[in-house]
C-alpha positions as CSV (number, residue, x, y, z in Angstrom):
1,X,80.1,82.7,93.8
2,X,80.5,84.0,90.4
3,X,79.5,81.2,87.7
4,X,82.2,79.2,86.7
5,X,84.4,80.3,89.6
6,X,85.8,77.8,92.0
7,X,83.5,77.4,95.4
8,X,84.5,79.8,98.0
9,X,85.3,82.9,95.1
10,X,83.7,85.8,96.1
11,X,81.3,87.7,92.9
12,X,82.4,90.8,92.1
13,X,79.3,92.9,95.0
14,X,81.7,91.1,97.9
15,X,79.3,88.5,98.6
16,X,80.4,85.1,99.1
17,X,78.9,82.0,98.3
18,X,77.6,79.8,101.0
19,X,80.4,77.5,101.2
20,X,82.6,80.8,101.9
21,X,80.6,82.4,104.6
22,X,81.7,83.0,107.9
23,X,85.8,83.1,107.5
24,X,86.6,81.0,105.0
25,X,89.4,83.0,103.0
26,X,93.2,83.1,104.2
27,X,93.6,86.2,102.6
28,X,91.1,89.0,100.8
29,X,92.7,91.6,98.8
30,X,91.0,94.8,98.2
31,X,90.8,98.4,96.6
32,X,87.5,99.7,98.2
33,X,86.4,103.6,97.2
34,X,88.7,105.8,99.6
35,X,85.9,107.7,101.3
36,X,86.6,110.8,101.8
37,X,83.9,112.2,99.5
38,X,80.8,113.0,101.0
39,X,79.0,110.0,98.7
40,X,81.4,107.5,99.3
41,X,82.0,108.7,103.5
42,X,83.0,105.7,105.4
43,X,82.9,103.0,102.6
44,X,86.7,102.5,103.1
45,X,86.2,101.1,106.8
46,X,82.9,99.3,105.8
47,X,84.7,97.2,102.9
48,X,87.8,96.5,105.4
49,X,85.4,95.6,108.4
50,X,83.8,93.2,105.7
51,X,87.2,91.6,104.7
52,X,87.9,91.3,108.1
53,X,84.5,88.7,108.4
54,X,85.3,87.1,105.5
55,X,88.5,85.9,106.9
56,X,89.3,82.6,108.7
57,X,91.9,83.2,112.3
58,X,95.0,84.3,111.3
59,X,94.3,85.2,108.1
60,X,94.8,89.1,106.3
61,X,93.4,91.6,104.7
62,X,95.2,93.4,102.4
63,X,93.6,96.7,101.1
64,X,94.3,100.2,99.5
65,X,94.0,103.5,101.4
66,X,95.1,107.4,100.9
67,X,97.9,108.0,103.1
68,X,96.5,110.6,104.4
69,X,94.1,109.1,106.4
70,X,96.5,106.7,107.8
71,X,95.7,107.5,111.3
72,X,91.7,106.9,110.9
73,X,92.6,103.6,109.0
74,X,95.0,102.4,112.1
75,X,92.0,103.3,114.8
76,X,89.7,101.5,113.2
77,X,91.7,98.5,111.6
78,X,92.9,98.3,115.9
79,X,89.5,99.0,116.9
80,X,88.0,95.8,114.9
81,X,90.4,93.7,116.4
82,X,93.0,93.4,113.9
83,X,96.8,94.3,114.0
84,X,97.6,96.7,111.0
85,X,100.7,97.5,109.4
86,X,101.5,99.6,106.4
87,X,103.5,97.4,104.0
88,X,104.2,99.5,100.7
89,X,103.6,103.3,100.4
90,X,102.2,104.0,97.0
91,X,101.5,106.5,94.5
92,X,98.5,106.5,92.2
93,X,97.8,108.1,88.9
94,X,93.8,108.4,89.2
95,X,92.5,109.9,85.3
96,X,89.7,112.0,85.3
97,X,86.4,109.8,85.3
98,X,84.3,111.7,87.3
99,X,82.9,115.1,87.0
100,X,84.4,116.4,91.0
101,X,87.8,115.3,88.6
102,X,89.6,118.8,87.7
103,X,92.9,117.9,86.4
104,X,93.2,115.4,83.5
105,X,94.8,113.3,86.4
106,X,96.7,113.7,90.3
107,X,99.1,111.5,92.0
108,X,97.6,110.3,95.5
109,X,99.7,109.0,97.6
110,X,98.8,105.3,98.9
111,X,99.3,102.9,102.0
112,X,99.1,99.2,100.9
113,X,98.1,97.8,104.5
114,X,97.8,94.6,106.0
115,X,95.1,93.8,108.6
């Protein structure tokens, strides 16, 4: 893990170190990229499917998604084997960082699920 974390933190890439491999965590909270950009395509379900490994049975992962894809995110979360509930609808003020930005900044609208 990061230097002068506790054993079992994951760093700050999502790796874990090797006392925390294989399920260790209870409960791994997340923001991934919401990919549904061409560049970032899929790297919402790849950082969930990761949680998902990092947690022991019966623990959750608890992660960030536009609501509008709240129908992929369901198939998938049911299709990895988890049970997945939406448990705060959201809205985020995103400021322009990135060139594709137009506006200064846009409200998205974001699920806080638990898988």
């Amino acid at each position: 893990g990061p230097e002068g974390a506790p054993s079992g933190v994951a760093d700050a890439e999502g790796g874990a170190d090797a006392g925390a491999a294989g399920g260790a965590f209870d409960i791994v909270l997340m923001n991934p990229p919401f990919g549904t950009r061409n560049e970032s395509h899929g790297a919402d379900v790849a950082f969930m499917q990761a949680g998902l490994r990092l947690c022991r049975p019966g623990g959750a992962v608890y992660s960030l998604h536009k609501t509008s894809t709240r129908p992929f995110i369901a198939k998938k979360a049911a299709e990895a084997g988890g049970e997945a509930s939406v448990v705060a609808e959201l809205r985020f003020e995103i400021p322009r960082m990135y060139k594709h930005h137009r506006q200064p900044s846009k409200d998205v609208a974001v699920d806080f699920w638990r898988v």
